[in-house]
MMTF fields as JSON, N, C-alpha, C and O atoms, coordinates in Angstrom:
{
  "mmtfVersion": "1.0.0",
  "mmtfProducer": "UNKNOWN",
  "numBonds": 371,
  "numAtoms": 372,
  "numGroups": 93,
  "numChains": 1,
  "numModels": 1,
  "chainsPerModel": [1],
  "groupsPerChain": [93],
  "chainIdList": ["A"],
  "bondAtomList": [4, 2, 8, 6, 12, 10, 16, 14, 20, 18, 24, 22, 28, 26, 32, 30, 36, 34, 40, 38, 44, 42, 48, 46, 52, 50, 56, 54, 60, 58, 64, 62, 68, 66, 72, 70, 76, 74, 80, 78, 84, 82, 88, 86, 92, 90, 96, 94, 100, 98, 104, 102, 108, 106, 112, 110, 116, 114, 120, 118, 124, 122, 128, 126, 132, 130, 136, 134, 140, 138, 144, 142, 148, 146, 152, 150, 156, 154, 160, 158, 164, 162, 168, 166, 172, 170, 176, 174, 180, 178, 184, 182, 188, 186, 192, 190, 196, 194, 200, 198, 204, 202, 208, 206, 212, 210, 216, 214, 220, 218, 224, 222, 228, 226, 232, 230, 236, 234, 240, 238, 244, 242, 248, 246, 252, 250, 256, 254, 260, 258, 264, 262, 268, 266, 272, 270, 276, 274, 280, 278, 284, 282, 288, 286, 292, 290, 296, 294, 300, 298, 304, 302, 308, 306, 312, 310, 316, 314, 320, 318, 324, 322, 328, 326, 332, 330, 336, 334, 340, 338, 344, 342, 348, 346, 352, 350, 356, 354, 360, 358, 364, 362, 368, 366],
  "bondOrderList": [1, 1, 1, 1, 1, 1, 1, 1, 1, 1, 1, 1, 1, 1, 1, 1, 1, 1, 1, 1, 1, 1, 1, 1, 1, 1, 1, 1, 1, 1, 1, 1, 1, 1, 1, 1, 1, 1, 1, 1, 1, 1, 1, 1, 1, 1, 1, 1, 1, 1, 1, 1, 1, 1, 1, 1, 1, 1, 1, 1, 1, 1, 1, 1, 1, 1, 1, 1, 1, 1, 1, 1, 1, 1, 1, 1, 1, 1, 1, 1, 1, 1, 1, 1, 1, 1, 1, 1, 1, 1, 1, 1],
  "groupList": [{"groupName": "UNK", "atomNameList": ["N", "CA", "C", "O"], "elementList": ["N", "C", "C", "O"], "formalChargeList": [0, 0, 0, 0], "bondAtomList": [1, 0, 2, 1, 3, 2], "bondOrderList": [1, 1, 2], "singleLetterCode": "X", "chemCompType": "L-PEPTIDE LINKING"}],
  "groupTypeList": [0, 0, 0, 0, 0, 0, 0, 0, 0, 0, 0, 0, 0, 0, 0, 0, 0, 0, 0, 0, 0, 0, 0, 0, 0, 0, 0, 0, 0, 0, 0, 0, 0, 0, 0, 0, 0, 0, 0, 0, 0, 0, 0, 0, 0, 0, 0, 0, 0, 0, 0, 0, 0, 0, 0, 0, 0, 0, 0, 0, 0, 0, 0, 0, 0, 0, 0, 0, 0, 0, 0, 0, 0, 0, 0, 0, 0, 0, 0, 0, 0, 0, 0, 0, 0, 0, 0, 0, 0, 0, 0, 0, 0],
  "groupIdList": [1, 2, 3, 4, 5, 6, 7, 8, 9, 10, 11, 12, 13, 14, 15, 16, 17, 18, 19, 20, 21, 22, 23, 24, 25, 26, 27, 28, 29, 30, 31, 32, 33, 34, 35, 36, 37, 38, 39, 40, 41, 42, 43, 44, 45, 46, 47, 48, 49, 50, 51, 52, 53, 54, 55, 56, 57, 58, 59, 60, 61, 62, 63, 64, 65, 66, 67, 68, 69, 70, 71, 72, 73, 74, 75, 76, 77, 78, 79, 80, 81, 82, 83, 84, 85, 86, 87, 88, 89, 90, 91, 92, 93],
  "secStructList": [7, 3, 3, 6, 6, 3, 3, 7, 1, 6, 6, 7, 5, 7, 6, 6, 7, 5, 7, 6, 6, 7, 5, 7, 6, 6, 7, 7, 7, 7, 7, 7, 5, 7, 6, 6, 7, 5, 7, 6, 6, 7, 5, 7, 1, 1, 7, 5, 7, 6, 6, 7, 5, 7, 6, 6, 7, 5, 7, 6, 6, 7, 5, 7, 6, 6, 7, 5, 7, 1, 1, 7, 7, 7, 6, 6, 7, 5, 7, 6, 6, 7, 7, 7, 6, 6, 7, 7, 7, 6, 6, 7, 7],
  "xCoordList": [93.452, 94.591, 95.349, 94.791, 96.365, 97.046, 98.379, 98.926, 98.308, 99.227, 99.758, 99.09, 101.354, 102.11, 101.637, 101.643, 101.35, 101.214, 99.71, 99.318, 98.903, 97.701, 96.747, 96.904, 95.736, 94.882, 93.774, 93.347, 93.302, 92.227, 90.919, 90.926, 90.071, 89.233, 87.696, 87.698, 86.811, 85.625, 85.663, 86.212, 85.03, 85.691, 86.785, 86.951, 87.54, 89.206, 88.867, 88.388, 89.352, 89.46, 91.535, 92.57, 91.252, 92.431, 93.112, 93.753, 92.463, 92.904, 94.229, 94.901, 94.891, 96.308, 97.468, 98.603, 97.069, 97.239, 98.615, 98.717, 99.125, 100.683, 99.613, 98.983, 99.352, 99.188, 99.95, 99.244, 100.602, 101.374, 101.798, 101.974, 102.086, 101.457, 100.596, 101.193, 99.989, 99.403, 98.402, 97.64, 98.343, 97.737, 96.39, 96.508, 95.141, 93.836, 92.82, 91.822, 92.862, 92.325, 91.131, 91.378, 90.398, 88.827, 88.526, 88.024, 88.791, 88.724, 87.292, 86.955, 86.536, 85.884, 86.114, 85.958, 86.493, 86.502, 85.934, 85.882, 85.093, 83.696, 84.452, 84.082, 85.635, 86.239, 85.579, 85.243, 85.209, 84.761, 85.438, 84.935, 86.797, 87.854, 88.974, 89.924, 88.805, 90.438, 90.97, 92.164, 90.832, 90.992, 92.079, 92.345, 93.069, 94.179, 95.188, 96.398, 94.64, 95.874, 96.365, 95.682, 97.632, 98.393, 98.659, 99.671, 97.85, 97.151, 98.327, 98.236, 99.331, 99.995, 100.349, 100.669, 100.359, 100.81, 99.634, 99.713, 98.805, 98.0, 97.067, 96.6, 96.843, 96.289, 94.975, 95.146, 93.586, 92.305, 91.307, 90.276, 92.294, 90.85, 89.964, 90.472, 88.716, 87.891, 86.828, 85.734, 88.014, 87.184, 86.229, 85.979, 85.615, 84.259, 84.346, 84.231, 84.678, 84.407, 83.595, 83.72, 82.501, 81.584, 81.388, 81.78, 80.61, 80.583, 81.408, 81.491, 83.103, 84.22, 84.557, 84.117, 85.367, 85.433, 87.073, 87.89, 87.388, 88.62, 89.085, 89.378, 89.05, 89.061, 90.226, 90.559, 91.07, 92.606, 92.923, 93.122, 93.026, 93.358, 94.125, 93.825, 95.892, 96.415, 96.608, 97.428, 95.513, 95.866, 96.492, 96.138, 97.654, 98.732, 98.753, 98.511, 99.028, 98.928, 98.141, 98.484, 97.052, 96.674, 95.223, 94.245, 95.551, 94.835, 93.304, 93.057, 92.394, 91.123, 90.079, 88.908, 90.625, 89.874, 88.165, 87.995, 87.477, 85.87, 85.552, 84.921, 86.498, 86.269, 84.635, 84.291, 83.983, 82.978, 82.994, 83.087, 82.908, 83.369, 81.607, 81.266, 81.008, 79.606, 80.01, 81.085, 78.709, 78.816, 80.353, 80.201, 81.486, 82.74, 82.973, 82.549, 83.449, 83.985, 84.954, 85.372, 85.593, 86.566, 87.345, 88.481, 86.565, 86.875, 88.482, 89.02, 88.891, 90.572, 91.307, 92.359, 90.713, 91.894, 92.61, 92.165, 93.642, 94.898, 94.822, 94.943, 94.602, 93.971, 94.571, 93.949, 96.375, 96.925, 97.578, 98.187, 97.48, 97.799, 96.922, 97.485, 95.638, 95.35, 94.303, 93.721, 93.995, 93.219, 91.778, 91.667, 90.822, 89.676, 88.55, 87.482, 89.357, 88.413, 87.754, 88.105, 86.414, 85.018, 84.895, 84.501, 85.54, 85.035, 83.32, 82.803, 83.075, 81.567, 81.151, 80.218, 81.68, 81.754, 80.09, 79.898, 79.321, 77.9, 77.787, 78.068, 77.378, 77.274, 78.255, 78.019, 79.641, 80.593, 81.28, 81.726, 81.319, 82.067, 83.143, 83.488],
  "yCoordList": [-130.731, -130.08, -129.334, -129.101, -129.025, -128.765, -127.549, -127.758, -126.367, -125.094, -124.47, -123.729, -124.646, -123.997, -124.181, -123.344, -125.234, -126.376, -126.304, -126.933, -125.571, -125.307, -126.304, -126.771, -126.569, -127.72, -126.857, -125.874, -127.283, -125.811, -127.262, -128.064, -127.128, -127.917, -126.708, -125.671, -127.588, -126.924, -126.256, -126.713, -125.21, -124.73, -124.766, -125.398, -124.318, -124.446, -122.783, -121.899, -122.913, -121.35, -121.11, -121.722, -120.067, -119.737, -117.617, -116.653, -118.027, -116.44, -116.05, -117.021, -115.195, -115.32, -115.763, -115.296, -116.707, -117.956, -117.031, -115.814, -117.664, -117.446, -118.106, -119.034, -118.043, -118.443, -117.558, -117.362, -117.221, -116.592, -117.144, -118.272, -117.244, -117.7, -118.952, -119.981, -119.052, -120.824, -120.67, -119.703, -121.831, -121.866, -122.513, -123.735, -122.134, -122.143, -122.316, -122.862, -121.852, -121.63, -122.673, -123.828, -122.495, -122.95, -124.18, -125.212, -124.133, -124.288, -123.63, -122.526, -124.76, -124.181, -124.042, -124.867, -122.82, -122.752, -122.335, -121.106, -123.22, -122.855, -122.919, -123.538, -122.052, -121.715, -120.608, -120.011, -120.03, -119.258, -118.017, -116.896, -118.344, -117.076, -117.044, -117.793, -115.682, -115.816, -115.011, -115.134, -114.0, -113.056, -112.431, -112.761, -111.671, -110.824, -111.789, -111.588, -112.9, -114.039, -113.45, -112.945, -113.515, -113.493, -113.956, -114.654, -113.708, -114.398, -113.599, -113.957, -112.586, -112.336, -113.133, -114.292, -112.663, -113.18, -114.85, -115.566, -114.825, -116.172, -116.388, -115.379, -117.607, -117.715, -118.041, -118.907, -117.689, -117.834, -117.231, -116.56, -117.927, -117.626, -118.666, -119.691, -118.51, -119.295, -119.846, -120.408, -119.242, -119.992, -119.451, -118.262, -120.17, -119.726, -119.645, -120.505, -117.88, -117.734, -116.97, -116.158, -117.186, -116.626, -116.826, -117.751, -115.559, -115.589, -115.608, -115.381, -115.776, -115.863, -114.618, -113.722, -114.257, -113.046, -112.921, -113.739, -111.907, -111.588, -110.059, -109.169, -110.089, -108.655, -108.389, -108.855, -107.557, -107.327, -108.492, -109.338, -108.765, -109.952, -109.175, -107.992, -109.991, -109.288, -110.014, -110.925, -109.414, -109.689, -109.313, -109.643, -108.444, -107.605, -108.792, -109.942, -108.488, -109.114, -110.426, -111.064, -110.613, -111.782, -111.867, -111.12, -113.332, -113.362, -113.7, -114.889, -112.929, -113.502, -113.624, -113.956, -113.33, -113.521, -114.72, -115.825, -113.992, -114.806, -115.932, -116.983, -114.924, -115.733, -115.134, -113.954, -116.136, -115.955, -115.124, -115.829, -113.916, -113.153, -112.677, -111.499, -113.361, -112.649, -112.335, -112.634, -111.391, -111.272, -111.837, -112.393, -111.581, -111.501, -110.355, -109.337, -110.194, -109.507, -108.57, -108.44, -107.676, -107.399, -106.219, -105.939, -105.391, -104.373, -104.553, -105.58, -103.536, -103.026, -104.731, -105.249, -105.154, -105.873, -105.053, -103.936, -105.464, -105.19, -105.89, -107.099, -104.892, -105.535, -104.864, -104.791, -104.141, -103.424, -104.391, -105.373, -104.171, -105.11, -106.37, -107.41, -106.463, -107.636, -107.842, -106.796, -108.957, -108.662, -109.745, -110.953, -108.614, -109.164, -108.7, -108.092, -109.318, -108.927, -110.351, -111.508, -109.499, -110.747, -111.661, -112.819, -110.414, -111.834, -110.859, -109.978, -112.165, -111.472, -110.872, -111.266, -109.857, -109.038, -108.344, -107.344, -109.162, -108.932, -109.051, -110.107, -108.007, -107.857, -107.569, -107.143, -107.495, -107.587, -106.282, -105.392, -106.252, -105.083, -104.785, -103.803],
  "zCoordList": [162.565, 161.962, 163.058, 164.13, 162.864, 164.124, 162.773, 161.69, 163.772, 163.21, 164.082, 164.804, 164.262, 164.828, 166.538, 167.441, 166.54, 167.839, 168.25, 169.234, 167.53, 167.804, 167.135, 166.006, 167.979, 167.35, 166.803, 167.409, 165.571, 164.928, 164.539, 163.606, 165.531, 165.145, 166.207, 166.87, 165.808, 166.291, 167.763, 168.766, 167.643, 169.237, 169.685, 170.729, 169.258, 169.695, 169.826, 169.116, 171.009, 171.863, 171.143, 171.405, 170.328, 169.7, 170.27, 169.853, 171.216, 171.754, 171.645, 171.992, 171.363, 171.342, 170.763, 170.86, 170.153, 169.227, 168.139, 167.985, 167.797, 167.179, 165.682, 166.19, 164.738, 163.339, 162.364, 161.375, 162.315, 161.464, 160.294, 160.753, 159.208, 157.817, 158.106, 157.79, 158.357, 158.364, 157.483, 157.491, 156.496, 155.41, 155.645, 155.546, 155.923, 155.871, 155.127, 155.597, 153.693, 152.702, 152.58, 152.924, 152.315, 151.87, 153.078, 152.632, 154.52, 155.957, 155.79, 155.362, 156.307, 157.653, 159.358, 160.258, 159.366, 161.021, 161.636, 161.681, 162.56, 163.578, 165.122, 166.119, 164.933, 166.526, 166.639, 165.616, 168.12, 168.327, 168.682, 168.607, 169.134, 169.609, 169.282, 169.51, 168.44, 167.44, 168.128, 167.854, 169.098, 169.81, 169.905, 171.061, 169.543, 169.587, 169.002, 169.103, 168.353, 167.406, 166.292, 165.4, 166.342, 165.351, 163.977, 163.905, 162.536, 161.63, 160.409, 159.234, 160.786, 159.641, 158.61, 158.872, 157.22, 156.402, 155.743, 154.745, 156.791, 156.593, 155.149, 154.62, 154.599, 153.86, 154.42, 155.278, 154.299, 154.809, 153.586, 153.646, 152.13, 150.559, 151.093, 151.548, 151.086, 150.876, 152.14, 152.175, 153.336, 154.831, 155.16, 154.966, 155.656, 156.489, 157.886, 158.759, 157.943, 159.791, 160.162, 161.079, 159.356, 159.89, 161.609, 162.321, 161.974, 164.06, 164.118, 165.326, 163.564, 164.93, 165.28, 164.559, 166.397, 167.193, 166.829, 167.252, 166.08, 165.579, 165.824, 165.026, 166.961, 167.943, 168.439, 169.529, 167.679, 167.858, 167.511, 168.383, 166.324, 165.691, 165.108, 164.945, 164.45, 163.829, 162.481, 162.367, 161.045, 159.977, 158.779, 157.647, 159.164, 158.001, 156.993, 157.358, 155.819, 155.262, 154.587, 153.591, 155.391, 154.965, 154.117, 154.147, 153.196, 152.523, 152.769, 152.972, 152.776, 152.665, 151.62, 151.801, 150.563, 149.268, 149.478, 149.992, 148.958, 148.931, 150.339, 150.449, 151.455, 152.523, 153.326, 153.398, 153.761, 154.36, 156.235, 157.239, 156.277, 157.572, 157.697, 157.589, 157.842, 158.321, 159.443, 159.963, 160.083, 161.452, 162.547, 163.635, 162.037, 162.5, 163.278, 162.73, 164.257, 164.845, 164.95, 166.1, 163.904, 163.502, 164.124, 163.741, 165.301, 166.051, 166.641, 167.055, 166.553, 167.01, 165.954, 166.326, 165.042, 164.227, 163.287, 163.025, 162.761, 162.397, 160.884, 160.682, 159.884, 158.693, 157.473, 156.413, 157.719, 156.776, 155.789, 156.213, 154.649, 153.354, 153.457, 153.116, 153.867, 154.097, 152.715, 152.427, 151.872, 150.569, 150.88, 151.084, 150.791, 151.56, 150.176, 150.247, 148.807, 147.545, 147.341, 147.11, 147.592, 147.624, 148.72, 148.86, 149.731, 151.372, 150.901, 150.214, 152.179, 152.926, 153.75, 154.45, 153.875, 155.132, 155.843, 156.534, 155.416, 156.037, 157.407, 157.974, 158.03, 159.703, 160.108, 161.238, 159.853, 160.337, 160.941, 160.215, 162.08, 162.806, 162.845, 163.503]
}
């Protein structure tokens, strides 16, 4: 799958990454570095990112409804208006 020129497949090093609404929803994504990417407005009900590193990640707005965020990384992200009713936020920093 490919978003906003980005290829989102296994290990796709997404550091930085422009995703801004890109629609995700019930995705599994086993990338490992979401890292200071730009995820406003995104739809992500349902995905599984568990382990990914979403560290100054910016998610205003976005949806994560019953998304799977175990052990995620979530330190210095950006998570105002973002609706995270019934993720899994187990382990998650």
């Amino acid at each position: 799958m490919e978003v906003n020129g980005y290829k989102i497949e296994p290990g796709a090093d997404l550091t930085g990454a422009n995703l801004e609404g890109a629609h995700l929803s019930g995705q599994r994504q086993d990338f490992a570095e979401v890292e200071l990417a730009d995820l406003t407005g995104a739809n992500l009900s349902g995905a599984c990112l568990s382990g990914a590193c979403l560290s100054g990640a910016t998610l205003t707005g976005a949806t994560l409804t019953n998304a799977d965020l175990s052990n995620v990384d979530l330190s210095n992200a950006e998570l105002s208006k973002a609706d995270l009713s019934n993720a899994n936020l187990t382990g998650a920093d």
